[in-house]
BAGU-864090 format. One record per residue (C-alpha): x, z, y; residue in one letter; residue number from 1. Coordinates in steps of 0.5 Angstrom, whole numbers. Each point is the difference from the previous one (the first is absolute). Layout:
BEGIN
R|X|Z|Y|A|NUM
...
! end
This chain:
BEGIN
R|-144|395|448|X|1
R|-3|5|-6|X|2
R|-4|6|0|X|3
R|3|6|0|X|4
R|-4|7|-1|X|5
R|4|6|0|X|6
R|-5|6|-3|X|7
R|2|8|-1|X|8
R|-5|5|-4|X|9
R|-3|2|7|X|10
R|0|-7|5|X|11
R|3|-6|1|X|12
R|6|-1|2|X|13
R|1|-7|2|X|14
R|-5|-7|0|X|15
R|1|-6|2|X|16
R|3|-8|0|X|17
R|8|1|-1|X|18
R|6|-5|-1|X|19
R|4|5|-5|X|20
R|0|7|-2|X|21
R|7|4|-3|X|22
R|0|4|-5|X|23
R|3|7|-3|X|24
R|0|-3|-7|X|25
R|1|4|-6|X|26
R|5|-4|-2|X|27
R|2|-3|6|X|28
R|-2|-2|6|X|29
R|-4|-5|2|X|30
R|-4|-5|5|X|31
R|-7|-4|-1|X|32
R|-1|-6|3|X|33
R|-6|-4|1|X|34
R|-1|-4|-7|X|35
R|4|5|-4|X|36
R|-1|0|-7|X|37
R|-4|5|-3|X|38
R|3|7|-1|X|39
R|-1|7|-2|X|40
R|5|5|2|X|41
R|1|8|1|X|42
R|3|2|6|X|43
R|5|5|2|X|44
R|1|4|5|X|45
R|2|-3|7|X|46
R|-3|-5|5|X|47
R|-5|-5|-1|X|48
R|2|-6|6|X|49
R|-6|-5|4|X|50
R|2|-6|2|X|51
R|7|3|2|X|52
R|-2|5|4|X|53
R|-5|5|-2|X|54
R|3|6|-4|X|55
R|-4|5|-4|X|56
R|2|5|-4|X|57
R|-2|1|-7|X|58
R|1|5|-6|X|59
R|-1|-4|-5|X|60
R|-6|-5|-2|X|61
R|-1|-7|-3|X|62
R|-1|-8|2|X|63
R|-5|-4|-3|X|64
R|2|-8|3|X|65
R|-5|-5|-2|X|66
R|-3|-8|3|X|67
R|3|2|6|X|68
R|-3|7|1|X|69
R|4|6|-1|X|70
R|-2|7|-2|X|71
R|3|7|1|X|72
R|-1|7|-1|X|73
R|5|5|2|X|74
R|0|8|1|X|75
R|2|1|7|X|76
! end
């Protein structure tokens, strides 16, 4: 399990304890999971998954995943 927290310009999206997360990545999709390595990347827009089962919707944003903590800011 790692922290995900999911902020846009006016609230936050999502917070909490999650086993993985998928991402519309720039270049390609992509998944983090507990104890991944470092990345920063742009998001595209498309769908970021939780745990295989919530969906939100974004526009486009980025991701900061870092010692088990991921960050990410999106424009809904």
């Amino acid at each position: 399990m790692f922290h995900l927290t999911i902020l846009s310009s006016r609230h936050t999206v999502y917070e909490g304890q999650v086993e993985s997360v998928f991402f519309p990545g720039d270049t390609g999709e992509f998944e983090i999971m507990s104890h991944h390595a470092p990345v920063v990347s742009l998001l595209r827009e498309g769908k970021i998954i939780v745990n295989w089962e919530d969906s939100i919707a974004i526009k486009k944003g980025m991701v900061k995943c870092l010692n088990n903590e991921c960050v990410v800011l999106v424009d809904e």
